[in-house]
N, C-alpha and C positions, 0 to 999 in steps of 0.2 A: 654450367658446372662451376663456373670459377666466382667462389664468393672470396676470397681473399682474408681468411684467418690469420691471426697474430702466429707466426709459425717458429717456435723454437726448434733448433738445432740438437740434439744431444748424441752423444756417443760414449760406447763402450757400457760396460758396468755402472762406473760413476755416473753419465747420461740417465740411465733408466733408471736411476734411485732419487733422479732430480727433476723428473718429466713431471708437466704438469696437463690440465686438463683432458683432452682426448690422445693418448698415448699409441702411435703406431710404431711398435717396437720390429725391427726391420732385420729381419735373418737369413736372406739371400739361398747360402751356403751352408746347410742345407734347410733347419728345420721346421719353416715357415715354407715353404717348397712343399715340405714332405709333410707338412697337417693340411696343406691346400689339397694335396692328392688325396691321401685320404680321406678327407673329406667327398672330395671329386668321389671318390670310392666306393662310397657309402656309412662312413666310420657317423657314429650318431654324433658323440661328444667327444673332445680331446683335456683330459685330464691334467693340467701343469706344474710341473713338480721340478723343483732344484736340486733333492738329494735321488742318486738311482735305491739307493732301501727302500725308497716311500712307494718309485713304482714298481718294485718285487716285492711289496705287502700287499697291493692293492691288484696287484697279479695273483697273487695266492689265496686272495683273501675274497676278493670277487671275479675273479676270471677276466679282468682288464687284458688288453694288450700291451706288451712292455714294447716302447720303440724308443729308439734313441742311442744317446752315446755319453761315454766320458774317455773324450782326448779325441775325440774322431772314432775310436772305436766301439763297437755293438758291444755290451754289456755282456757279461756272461750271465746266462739264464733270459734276457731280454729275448722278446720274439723276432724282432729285426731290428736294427741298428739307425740311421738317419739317413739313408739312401735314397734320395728319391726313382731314381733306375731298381733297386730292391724292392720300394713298396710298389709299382706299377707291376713288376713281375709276378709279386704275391695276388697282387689283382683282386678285382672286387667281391669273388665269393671270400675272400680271406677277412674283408674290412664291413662287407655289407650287416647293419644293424649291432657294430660292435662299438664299444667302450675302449677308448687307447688313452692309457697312462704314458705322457711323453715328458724326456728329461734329454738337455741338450747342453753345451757347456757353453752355448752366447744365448739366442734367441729363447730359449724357454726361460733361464736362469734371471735374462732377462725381462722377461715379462712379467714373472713373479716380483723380481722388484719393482717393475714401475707401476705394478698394481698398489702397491703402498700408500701412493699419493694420489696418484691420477684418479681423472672421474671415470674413465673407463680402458681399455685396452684391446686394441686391435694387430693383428698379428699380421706384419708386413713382409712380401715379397712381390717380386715382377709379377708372378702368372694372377696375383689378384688387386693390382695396383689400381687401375682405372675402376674396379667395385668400388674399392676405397672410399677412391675422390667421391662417386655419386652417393655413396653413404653419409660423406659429411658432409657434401654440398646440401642434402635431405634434413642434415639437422643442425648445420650450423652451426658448430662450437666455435668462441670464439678465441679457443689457444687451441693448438693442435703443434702435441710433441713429436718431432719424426727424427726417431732413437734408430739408429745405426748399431749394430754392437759390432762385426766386426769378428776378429778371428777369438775364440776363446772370452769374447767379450774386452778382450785385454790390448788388442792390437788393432788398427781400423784396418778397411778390406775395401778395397775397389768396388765390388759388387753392392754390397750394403750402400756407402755412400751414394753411389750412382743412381741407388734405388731411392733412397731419400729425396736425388736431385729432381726424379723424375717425378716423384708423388709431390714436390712442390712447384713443378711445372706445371701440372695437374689442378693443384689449387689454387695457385695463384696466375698462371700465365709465364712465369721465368722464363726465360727461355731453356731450350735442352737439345742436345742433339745427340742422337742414338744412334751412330754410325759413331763417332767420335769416341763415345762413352765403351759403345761393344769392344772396340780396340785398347784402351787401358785397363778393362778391365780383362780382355782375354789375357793381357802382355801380364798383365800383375801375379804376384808368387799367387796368389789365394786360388788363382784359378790354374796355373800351370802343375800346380802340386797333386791334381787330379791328373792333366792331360799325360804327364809323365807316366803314366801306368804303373809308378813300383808298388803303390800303398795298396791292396787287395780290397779295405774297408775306403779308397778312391776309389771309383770308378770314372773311367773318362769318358761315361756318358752321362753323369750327372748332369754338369755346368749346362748341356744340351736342353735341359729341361727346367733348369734356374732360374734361366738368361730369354727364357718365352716369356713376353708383355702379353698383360691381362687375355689371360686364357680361358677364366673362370667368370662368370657375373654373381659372386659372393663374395662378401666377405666373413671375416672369422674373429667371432667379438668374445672377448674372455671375461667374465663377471667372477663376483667372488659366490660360492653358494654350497652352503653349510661348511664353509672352513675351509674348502680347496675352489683353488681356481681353476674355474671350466670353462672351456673355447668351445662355439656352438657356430655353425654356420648361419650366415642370415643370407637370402640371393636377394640380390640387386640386378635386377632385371634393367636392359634398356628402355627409356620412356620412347 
């Protein structure tokens, strides 16, 4: 698996507007979590969208599913919010053969910028980190951006970074150690501002389901096509 690509670094907003070649924009907490389930789910396509109007036109206008947030909170009129504990509850007859319009305020937001530049965009978290790698170990680019966004895109975040560490331990061989990593990242605010139970749109069983390493053997590759960017699963089966 380890072919050893040129591997830029990038973070936050700024990061994902500067990615270059294979872009794995990395969103932990929650929304690359919550397009992996639903995908897991059966969701066909994932719609990606930086303003929430665009996905309540495309909710009213074609019957999409509105998911996501602005500030952490579910949208008013959205179908559900960015929980991955909410979309597994909602469960597969809610998601099977549907259309999800999603807007997020790091990971989606960011994807759509580093779609700008990059030759393509792959949406990062733990639960499909190891597809990843065997996806580009299969095709071999030789930059590959691994964009952290981080809290609101604006702040870095234990988890996001951690994830990055891990997916270039993955491509390259780095070393990594995930007993060590579990621990700053549990101790870190991004993840205790769930386990504290006051925020209702927290839940503290999210992070439970974040912080799961390659869960899925797909990944979730976003192209542009006819004008909006759409994330489609691809499985990457073990050889």
């Amino acid at each position: 698996m380890v072919f050893k690509p040129a591997i830029l670094r990038k973070s936050l907003m700024a990061g994902a507007r500067e990615a270059e070649g294979v872009a794995v924009v990395i969103d932990v907490y929650r929304a690359f979590t919550s397009a992996a389930l639903m995908m897991h789910l059966g969701a066909e396509k994932i719609v990606l969208l930086a303003e929430p109007e665009a996905v309540l036109k495309l909710q009213a206008e074609r019957g999409y599913l509105a998911v996501g947030e602005v500030g952490g909170k579910k949208v008013d009129g959205f179908d559900l919010g960015n929980s991955p504990s909410r979309i597994l509850t909602a469960g597969r007859d809610f998601f099977a053969g549907q259309t999800v319009a999603q807007r997020t305020s790091a990971g989606v937001t960011g994807a759509v910028a580093a779609s700008q530049r990059s030759d393509m965009v792959i949406l990062g978290s733990y639960v499909t980190a190891r597809a990843i790698a065997r996806y580009l170990a299969a095709r071999s680019p030789p930059v590959v951006s691994l964009v952290a966004m981080g809290s609101g895109g604006e702040a870095s975040t234990a988890e996001d970074e951690a994830c990055a560490d891990y997916l270039e331990h993955l491509l390259t061989g780095q070393p990594y150690d995930h007993v060590t990593t579990l621990r700053q990242v549990v101790e870190h605010e991004s993840t205790r501002k769930f386990l504290r139970g006051d925020r209702e749109y927290l839940p503290a069983t999210d992070p439970i389901y974040c912080l799961q390493r390659d869960l899925f053997d797909f990944v979730i590759v976003a192209i542009q096509e006819n004008g909006e960017l759409v994330a489609r699963r691809i499985d990457v089966p073990e050889e």
